[in-house]
LUMDO-926093 format. One line per 5 residues: number of its first residue (from 1); for each residue x, y, z of N, C-alpha, C. Coordinates in nm, 2 decimals, always signed. Last residue first. Layout:
N
NUM> X Y Z X Y Z X Y Z; ...
END
This chain:
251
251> +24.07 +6.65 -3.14 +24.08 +6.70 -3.26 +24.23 +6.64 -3.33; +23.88 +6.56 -2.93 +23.88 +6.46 -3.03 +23.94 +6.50 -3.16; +23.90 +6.76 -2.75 +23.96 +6.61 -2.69 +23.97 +6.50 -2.80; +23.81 +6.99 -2.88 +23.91 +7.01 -2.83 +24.02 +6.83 -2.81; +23.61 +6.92 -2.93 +23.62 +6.96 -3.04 +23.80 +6.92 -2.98
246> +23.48 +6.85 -2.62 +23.49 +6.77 -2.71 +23.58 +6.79 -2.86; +23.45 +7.11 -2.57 +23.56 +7.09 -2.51 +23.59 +6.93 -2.57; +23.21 +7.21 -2.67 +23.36 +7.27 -2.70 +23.47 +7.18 -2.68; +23.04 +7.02 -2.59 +23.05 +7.01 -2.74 +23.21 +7.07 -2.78; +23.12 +6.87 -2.28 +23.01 +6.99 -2.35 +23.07 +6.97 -2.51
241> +23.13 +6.49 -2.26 +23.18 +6.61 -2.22 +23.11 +6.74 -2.33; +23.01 +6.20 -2.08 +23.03 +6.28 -2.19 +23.06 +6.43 -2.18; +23.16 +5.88 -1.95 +23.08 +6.03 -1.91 +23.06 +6.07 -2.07; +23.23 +5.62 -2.01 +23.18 +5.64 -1.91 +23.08 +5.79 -1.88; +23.38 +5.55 -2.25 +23.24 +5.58 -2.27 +23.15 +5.61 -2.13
236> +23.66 +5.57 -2.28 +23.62 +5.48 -2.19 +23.41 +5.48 -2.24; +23.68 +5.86 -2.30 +23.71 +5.77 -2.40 +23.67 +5.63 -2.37; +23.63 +5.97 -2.06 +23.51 +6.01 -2.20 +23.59 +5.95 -2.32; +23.77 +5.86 -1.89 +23.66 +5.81 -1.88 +23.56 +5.88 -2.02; +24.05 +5.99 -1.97 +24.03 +5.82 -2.01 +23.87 +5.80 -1.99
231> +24.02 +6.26 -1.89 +24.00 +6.23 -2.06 +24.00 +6.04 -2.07; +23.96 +6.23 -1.62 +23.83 +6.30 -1.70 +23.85 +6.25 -1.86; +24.18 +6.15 -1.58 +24.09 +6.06 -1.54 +23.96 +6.05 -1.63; +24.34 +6.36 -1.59 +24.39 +6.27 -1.66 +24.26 +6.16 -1.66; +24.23 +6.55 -1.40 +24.20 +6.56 -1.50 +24.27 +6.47 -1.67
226> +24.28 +6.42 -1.19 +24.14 +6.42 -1.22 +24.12 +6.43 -1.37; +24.47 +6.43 -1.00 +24.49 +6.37 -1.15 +24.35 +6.33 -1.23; +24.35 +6.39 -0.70 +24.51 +6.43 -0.77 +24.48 +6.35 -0.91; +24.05 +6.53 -0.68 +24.12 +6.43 -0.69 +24.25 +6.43 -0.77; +23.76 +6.62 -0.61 +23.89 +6.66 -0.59 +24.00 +6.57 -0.58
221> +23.53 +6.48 -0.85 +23.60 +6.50 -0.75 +23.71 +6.60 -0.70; +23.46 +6.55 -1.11 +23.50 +6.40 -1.06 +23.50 +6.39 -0.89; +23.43 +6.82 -1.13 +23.34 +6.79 -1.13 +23.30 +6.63 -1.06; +23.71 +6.87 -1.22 +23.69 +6.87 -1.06 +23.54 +6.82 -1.02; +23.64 +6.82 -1.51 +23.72 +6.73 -1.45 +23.66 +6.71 -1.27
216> +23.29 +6.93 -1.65 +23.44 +6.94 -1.58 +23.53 +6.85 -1.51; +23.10 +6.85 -1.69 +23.12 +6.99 -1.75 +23.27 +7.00 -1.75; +22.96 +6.52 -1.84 +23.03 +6.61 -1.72 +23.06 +6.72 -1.76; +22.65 +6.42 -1.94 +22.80 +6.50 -1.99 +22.82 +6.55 -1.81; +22.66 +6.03 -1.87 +22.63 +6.19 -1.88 +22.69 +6.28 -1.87
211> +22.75 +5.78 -1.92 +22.71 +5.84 -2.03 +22.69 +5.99 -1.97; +22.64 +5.70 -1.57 +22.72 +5.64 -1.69 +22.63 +5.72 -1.85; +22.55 +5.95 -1.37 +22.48 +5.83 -1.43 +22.57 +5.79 -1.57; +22.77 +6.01 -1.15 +22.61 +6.03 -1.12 +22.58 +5.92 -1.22; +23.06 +5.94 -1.07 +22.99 +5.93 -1.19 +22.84 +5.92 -1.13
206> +23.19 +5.86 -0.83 +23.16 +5.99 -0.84 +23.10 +6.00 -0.95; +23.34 +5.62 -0.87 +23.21 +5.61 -0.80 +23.19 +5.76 -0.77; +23.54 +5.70 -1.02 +23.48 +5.64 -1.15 +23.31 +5.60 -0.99; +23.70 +5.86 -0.90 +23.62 +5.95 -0.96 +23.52 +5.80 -1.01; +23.82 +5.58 -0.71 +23.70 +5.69 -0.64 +23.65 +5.79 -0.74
201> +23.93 +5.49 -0.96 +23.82 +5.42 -0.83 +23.74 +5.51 -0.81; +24.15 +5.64 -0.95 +24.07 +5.58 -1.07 +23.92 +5.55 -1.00; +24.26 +5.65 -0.73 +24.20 +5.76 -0.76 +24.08 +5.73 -0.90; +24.36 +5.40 -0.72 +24.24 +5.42 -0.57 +24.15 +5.58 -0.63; +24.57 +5.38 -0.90 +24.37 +5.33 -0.94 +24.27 +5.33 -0.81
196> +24.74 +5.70 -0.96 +24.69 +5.55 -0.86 +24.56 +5.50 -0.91; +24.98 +5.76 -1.12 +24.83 +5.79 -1.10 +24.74 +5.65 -1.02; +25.30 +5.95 -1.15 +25.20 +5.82 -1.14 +25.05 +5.84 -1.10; +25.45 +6.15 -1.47 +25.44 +6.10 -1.33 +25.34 +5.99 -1.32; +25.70 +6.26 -1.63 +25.63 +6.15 -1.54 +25.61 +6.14 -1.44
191> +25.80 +6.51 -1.86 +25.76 +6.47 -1.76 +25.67 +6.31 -1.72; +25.81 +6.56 -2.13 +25.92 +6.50 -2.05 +25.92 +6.43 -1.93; +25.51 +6.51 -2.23 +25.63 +6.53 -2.24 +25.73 +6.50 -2.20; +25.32 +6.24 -2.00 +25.34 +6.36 -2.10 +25.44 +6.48 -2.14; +25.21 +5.98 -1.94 +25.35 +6.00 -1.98 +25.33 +6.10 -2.08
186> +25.17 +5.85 -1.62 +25.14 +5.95 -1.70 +25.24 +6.00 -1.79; +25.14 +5.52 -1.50 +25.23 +5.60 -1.51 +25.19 +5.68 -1.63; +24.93 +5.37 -1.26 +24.88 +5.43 -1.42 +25.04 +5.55 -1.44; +24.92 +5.09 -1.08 +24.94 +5.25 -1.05 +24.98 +5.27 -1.24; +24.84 +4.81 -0.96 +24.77 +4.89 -0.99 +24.82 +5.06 -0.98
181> +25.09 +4.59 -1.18 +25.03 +4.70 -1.02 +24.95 +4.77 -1.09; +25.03 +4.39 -1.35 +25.04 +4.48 -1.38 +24.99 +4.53 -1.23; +25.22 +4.04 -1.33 +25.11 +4.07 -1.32 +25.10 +4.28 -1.30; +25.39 +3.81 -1.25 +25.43 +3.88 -1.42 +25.27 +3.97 -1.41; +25.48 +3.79 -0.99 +25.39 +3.71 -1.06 +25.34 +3.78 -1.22
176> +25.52 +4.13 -0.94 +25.52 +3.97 -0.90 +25.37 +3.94 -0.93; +25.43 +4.39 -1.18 +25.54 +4.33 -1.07 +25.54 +4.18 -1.05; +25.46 +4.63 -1.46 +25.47 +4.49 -1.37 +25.49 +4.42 -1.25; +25.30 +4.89 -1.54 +25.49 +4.81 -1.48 +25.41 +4.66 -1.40; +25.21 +5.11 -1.80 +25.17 +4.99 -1.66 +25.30 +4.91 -1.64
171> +25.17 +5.44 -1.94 +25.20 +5.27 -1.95 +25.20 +5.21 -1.80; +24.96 +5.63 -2.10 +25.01 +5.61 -1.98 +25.06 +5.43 -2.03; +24.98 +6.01 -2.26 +24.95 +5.83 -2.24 +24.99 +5.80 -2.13; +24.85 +6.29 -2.35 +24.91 +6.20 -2.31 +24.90 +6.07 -2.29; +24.78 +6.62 -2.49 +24.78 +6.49 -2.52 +24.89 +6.41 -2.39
166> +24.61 +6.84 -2.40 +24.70 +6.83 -2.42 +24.70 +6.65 -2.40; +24.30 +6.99 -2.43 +24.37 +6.92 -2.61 +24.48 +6.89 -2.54; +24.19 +7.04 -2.19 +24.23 +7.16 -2.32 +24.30 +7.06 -2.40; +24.09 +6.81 -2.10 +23.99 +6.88 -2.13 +24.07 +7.02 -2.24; +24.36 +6.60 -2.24 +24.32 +6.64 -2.18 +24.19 +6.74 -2.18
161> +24.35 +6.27 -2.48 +24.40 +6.42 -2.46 +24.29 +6.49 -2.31; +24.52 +6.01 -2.52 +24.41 +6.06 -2.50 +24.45 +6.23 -2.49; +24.68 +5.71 -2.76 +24.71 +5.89 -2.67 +24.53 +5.97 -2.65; +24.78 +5.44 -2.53 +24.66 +5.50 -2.64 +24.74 +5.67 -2.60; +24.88 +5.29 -2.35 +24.99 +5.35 -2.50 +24.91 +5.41 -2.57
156> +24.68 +5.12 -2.27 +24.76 +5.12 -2.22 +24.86 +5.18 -2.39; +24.38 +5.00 -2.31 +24.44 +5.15 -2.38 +24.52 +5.20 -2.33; +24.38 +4.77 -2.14 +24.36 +4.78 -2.27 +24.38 +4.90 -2.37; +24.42 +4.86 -1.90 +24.50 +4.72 -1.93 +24.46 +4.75 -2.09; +24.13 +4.97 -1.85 +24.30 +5.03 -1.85 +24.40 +4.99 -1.87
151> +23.94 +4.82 -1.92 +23.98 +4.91 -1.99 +24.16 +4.96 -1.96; +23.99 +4.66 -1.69 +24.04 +4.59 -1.81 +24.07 +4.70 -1.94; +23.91 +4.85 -1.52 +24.02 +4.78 -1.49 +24.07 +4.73 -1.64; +23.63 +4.82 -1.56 +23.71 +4.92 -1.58 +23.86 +4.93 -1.62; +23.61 +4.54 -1.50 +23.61 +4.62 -1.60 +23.66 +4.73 -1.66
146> +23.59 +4.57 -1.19 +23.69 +4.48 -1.28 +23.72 +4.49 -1.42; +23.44 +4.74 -1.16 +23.53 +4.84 -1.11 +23.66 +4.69 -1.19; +23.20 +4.81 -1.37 +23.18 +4.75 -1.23 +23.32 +4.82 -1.28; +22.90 +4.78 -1.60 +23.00 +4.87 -1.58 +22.98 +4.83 -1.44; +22.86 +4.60 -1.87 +22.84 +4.60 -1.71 +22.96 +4.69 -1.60
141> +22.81 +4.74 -2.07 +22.78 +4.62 -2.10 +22.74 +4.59 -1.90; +23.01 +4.88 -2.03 +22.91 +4.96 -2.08 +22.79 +4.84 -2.07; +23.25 +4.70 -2.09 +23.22 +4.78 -1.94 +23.09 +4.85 -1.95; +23.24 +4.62 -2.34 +23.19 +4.48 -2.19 +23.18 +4.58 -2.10; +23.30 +4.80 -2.49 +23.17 +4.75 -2.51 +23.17 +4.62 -2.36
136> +23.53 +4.84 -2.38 +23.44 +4.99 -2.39 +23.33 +4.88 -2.40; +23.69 +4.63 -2.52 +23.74 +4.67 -2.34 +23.60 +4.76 -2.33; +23.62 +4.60 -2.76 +23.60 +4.50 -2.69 +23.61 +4.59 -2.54; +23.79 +4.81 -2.86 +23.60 +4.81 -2.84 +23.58 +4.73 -2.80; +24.08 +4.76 -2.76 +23.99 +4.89 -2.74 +23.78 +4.88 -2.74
131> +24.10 +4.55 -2.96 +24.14 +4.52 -2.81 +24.06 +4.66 -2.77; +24.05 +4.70 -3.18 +23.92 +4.59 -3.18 +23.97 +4.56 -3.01; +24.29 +4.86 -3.24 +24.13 +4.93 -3.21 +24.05 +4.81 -3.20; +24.49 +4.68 -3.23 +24.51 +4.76 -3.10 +24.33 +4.80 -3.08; +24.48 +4.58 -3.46 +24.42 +4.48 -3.39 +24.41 +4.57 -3.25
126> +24.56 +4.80 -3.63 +24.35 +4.72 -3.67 +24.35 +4.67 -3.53; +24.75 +4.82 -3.54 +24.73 +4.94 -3.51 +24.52 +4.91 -3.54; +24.94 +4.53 -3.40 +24.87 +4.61 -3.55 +24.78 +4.69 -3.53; +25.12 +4.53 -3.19 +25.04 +4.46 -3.25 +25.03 +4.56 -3.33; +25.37 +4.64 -2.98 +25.39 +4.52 -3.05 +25.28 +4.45 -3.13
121> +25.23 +4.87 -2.85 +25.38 +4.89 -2.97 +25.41 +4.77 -3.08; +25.07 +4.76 -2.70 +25.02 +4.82 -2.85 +25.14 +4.84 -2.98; +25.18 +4.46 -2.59 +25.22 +4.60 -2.57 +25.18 +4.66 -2.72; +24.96 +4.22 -2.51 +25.11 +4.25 -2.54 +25.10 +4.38 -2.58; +24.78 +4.05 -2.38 +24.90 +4.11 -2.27 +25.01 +4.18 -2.41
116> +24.65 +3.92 -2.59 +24.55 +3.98 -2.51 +24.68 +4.12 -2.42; +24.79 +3.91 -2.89 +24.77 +3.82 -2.77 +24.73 +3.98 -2.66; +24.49 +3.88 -3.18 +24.63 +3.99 -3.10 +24.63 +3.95 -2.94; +24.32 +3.81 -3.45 +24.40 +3.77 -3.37 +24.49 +3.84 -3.27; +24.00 +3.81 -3.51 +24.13 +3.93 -3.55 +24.20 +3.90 -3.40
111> +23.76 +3.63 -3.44 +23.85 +3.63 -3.54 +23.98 +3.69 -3.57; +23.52 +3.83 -3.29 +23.57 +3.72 -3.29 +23.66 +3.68 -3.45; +23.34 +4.04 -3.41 +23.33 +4.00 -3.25 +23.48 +3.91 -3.23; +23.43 +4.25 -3.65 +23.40 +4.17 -3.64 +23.40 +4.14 -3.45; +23.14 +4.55 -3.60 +23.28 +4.46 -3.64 +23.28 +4.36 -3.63
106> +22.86 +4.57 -3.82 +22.92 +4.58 -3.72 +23.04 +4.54 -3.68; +22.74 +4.60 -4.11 +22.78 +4.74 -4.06 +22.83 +4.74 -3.88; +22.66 +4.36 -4.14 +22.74 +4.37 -4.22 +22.79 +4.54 -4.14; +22.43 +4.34 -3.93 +22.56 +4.26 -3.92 +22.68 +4.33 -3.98; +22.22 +4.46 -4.09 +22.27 +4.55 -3.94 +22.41 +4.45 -3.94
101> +22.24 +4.34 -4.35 +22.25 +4.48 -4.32 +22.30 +4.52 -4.21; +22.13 +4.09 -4.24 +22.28 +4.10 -4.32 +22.30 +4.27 -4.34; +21.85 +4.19 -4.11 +21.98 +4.15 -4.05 +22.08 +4.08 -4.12; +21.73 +4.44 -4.23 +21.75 +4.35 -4.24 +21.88 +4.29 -4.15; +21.59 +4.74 -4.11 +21.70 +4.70 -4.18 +21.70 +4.55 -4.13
96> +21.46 +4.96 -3.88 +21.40 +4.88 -4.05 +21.50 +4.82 -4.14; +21.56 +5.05 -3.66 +21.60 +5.11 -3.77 +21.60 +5.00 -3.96; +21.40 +4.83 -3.49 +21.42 +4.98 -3.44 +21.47 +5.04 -3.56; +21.50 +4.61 -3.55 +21.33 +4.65 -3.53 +21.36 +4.82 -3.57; +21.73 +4.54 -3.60 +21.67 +4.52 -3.71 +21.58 +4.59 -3.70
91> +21.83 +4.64 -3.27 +21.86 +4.66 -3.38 +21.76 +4.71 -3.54; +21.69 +4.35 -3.23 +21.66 +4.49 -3.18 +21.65 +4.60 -3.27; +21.85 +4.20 -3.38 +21.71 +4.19 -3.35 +21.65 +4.33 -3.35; +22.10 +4.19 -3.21 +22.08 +4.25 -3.38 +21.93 +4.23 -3.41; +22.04 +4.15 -2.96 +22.04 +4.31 -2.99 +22.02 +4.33 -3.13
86> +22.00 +3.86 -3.02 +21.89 +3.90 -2.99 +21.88 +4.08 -3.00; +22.26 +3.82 -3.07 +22.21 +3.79 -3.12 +22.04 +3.84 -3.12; +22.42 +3.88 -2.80 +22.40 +3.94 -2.93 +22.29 +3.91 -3.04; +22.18 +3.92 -2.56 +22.29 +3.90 -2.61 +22.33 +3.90 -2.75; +22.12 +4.26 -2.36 +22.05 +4.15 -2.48 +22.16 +4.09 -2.50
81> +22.21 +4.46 -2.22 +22.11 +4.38 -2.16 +22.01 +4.28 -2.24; +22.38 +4.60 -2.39 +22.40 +4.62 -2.25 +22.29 +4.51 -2.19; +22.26 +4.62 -2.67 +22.36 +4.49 -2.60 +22.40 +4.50 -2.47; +22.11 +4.83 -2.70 +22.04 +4.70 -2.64 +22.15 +4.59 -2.61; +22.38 +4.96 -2.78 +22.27 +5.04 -2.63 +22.15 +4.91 -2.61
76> +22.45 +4.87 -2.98 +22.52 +4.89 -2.84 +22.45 +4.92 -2.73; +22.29 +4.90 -3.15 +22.28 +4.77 -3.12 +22.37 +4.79 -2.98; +22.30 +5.22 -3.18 +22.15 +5.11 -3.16 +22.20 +4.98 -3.10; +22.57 +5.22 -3.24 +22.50 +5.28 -3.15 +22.37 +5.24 -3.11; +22.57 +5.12 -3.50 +22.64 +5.08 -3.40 +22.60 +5.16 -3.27
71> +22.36 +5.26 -3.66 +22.37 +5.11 -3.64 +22.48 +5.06 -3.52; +22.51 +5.49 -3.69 +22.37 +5.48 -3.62 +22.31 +5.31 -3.59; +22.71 +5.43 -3.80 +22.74 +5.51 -3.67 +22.59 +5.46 -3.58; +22.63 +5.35 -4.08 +22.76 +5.26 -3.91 +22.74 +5.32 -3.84; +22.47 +5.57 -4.19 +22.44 +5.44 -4.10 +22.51 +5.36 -4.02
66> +22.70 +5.73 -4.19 +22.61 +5.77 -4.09 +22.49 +5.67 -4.06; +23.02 +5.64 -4.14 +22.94 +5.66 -4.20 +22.82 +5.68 -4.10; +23.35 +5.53 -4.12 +23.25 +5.58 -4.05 +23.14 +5.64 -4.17; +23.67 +5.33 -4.04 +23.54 +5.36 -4.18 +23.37 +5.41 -4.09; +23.82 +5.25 -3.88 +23.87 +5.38 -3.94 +23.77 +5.39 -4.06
61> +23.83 +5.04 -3.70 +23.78 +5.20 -3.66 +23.82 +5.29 -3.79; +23.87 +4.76 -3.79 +23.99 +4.86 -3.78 +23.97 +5.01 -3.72; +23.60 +4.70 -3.84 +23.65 +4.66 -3.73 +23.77 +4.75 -3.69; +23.58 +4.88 -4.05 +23.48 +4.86 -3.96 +23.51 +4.83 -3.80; +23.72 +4.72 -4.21 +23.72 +4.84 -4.19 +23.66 +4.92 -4.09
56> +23.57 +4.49 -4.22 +23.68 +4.50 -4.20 +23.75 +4.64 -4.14; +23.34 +4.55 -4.36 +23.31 +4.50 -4.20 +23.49 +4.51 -4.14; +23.42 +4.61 -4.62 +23.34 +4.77 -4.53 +23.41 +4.67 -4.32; +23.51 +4.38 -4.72 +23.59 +4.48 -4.68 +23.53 +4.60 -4.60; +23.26 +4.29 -4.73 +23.38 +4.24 -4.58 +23.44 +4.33 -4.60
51> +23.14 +4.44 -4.93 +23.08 +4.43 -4.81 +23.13 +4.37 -4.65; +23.28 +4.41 -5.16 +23.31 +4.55 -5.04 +23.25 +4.52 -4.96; +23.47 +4.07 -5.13 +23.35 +4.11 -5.17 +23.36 +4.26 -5.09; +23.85 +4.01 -5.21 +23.73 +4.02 -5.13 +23.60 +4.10 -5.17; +24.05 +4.05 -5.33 +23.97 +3.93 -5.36 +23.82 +3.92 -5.31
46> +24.20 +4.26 -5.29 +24.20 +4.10 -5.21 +24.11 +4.04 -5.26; +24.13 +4.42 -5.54 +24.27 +4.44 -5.52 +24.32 +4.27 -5.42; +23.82 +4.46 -5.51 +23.90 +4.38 -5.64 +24.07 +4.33 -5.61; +23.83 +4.55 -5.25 +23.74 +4.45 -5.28 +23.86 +4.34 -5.40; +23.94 +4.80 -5.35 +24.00 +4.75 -5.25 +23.95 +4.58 -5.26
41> +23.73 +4.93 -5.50 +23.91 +4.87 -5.53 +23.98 +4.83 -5.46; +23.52 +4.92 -5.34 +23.49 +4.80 -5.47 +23.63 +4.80 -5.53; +23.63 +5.10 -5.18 +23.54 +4.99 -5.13 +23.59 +4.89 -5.27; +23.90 +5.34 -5.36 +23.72 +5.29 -5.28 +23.71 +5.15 -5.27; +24.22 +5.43 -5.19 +24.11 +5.36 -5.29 +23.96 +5.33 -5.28
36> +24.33 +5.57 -5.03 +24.22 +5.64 -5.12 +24.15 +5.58 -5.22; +24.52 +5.49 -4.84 +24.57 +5.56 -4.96 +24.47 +5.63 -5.04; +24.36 +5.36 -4.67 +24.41 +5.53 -4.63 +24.51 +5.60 -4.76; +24.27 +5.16 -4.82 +24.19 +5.25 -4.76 +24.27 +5.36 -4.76; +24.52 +4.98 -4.77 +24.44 +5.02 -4.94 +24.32 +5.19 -4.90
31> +24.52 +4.99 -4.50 +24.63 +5.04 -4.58 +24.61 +5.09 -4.75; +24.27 +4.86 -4.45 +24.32 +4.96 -4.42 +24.42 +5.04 -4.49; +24.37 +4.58 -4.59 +24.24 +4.70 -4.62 +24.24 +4.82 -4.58; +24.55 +4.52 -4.47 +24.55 +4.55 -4.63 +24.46 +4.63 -4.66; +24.44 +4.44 -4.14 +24.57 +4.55 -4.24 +24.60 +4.60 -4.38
26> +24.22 +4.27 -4.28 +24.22 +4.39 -4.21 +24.28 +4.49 -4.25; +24.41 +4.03 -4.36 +24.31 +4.12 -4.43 +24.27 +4.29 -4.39; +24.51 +3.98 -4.14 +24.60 +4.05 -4.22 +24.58 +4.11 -4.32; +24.35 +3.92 -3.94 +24.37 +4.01 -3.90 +24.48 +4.11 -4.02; +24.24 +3.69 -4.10 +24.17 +3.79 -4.05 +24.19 +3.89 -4.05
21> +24.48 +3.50 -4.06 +24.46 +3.54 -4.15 +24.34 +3.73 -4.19; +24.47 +3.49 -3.77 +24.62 +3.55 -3.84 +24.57 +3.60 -3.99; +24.22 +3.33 -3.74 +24.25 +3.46 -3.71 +24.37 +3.56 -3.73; +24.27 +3.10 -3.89 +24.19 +3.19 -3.94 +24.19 +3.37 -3.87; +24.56 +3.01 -3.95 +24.49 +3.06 -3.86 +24.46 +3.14 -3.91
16> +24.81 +2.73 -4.09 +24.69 +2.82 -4.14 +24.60 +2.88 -4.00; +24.95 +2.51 -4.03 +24.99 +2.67 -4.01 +24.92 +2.74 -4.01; +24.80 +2.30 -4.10 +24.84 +2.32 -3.95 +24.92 +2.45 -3.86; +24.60 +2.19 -4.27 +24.71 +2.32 -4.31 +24.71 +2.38 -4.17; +24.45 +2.02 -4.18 +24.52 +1.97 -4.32 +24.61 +2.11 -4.33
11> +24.45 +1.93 -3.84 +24.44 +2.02 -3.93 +24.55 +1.96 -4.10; +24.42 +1.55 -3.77 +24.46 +1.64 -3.80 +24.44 +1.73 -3.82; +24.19 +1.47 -3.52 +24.25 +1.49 -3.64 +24.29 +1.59 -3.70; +24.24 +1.22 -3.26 +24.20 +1.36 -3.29 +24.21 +1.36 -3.47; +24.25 +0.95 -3.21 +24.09 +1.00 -3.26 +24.15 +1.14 -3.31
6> +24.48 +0.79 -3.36 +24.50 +0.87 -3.31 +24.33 +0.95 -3.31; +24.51 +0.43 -3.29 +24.48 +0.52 -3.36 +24.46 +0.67 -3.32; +24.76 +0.10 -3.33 +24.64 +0.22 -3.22 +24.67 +0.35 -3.31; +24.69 -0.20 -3.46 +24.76 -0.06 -3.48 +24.69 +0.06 -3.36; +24.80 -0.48 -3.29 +24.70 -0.41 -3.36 +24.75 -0.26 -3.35
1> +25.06 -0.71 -3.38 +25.01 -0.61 -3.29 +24.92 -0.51 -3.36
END
């Protein structure tokens, strides 16, 4: 009897995931980072070259500089209507830098593993901030009301703060068919309460032009919980708020 063959083939290290792995780099670097080590001891410490370790870092939100800033903000504002490849172009043109330069100062897109539905409690604090710029960069990208949506599914356990600094989160309850109702539970000090996404809705079609500073919550509307609304959409990248009250929302 002739032998039958299997076309697929095997992985030689069937455990191995590049994205498990990715994401555990990440963590180390981070962790080497917030102790105080620099770039090139960190580098030496995994093995790695500083220039992944920057992109790593990069990705985890916790390494800022004033070319990353300004590199990521150029390529973001043509990726709303370029695809990538063509924004790092852009990019390239617009602030005279090579493209291993513009790349190396962007996160990674793809690679840093974390299952899409699971509770920030239950991932890695790198992988929670790349589920975050992913949700901000596709709504910005095409800002609609499915989107938005995803943002809220995505900074579910984040702490945002109110136009005066008071901090709070929100978590999501499930119902049929293992799927998240649409109602935003507010969870600040002792208190709870719920925030409907008809209200989400209606401030987010009260937005005159995406990006522009709002002065004020009621500014949204008159709307029950506006002002829960006002600190997710200037985290969200939807509006922007006066300089004080920014000091206040990002301190």
């Amino acid at each position: 009897m002739a032998k039958t063959h299997n076309s697929g083939r095997k992985p030689a290290k069937p455990e191995y995931s590049a994205e498990k792995n990715l994401t555990n780099q990440m963590n180390a670097a981070v962790a080497l980072y917030k102790s105080d080590m620099t770039l090139q001891a960190i580098a030496e410490e995994l093995s790695l070259n500083p220039i992944k370790v920057r992109k790593l870092l990069i990705t985890a939100g916790v390494y800022r500089s004033d070319i990353a800033d300004a590199v990521q903000q150029t390529f973001q504002s043509f990726r709303t209507t370029q695809d990538y490849r063509t924004a790092v172009s852009s990019t390239m043109a617009a602030l005279h830098l090579s493209r291993p330069s513009v790349t190396s100062y962007l996160p990674y897109e793809k690679g840093v593993y974390f299952p899409e539905d699971a509770d920030a409690a239950n991932i890695s604090t790198g992988a929670e901030r790349q589920r975050h710029y992913r949700a901000v960069v596709a709504l910005k990208k095409n800002p609609c009301e499915e989107n938005l949506w995803k943002c809220v599914v995505a900074f579910r356990g984040y702490k945002f703060k109110t136009l005066s600094g008071l901090p709070f989160t929100y978590k999501l309850k499930k119902g049929r068919g293992d799927e998240f109702t649409k109602e935003l539970w507010i969870d600040r000090r002792e208190s709870s309460k719920s925030l409907a996404w008809s209200s989400v809705r209606m401030a987010y079609h009260n937005i005159g032009k995406i990006g522009e500073v709002v002065d004020r919550p009621k500014a949204l509307g008159d709307i029950r919980g506006v002002s829960y609304i006002y600190g997710l959409f200037y985290r969200f990248g939807l509006i922007d708020v006066p300089k004080k009250v920014k000091e206040k929302m990002t301190k």
